[in-house]
C-alpha positions as CSV (number, residue, x, y, z in Angstrom):
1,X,0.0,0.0,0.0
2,X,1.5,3.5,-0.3
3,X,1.0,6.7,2.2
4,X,-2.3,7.8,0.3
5,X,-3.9,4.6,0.6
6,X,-3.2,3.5,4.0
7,X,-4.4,7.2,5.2
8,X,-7.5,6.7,2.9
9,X,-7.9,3.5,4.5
10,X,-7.9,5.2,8.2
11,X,-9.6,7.8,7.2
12,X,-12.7,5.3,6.3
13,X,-12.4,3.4,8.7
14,X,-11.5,6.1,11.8
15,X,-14.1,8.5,10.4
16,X,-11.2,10.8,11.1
17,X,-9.8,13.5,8.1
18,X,-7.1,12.3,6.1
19,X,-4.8,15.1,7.4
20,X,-5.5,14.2,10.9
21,X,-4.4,11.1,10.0
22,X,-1.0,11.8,8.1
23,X,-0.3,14.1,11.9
24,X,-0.8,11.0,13.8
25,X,1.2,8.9,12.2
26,X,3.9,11.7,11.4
27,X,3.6,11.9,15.2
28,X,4.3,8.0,15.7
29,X,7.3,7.7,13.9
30,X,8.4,10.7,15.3
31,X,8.2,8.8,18.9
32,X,9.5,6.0,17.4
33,X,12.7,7.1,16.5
34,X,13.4,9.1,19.4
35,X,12.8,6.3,21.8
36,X,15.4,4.3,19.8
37,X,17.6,6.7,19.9
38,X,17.0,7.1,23.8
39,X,16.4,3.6,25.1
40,X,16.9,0.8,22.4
41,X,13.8,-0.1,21.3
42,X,10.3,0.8,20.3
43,X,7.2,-1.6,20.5
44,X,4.3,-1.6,18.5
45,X,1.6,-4.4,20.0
46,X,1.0,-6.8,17.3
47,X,3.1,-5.7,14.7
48,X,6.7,-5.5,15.7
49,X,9.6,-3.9,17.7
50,X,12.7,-1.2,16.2
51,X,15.4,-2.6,18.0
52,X,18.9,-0.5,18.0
53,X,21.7,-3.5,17.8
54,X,25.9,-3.1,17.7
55,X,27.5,-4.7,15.1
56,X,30.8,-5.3,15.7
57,X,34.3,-4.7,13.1
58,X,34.9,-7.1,10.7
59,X,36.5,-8.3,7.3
60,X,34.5,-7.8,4.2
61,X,35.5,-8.1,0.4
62,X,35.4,-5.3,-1.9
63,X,33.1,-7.1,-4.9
64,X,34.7,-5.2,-7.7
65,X,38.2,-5.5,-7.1
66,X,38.1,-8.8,-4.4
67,X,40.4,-6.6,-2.0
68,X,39.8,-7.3,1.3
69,X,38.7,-4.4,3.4
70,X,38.1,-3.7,7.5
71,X,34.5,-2.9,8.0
72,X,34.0,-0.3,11.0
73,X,32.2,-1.0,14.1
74,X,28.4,0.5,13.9
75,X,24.8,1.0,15.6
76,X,21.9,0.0,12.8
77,X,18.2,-0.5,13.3
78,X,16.5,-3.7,12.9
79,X,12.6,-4.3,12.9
80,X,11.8,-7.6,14.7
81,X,8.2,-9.1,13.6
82,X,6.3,-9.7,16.1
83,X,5.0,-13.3,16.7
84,X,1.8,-12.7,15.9
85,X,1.9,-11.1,12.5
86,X,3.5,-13.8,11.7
87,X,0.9,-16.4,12.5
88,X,-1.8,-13.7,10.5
89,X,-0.1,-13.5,7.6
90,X,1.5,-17.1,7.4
């Protein structure tokens, strides 16, 4: 789905405006990645969890040239599904 439909799909279903919408979940992710940042993680019942993981130094290949090359220690985000989307959509 893209932006426009899931707010059209809110909107119908919320009997809320489509710009009240598009605050609310401007809003969200807004929270979101601030309480990453902050404490590690963010939780969203039913759907899933942003999870801020280390990933440690290590040896890669450079695919064009096959040099090998140091990869530098750094924080990413991962998205964890939670168990039960899983079991909806499977």
């Amino acid at each position: 789905m893209t932006q426009s439909q899931i707010l059209d799909a809110l909107a119908s279903e919320t009997g809320l405006s489509k710009k009240q919408i598009k605050t609310v979940m401007e809003a969200l992710t807004d929270l979101a990645l601030k309480e990453v940042k902050k404490s590690g993680e963010f939780a969203l019942k039913g759907i899933g969890k942003l999870v801020k993981v280390h990933r440690k130094a290590r040896m890669g290949r450079n695919p064009a040239t096959g040099e090998t090359i140091k990869i530098k220690a750094k924080t990413v985000v991962k998205f964890r599904v939670a168990k039960a989307a899983k079991d909806a959509v499977l």
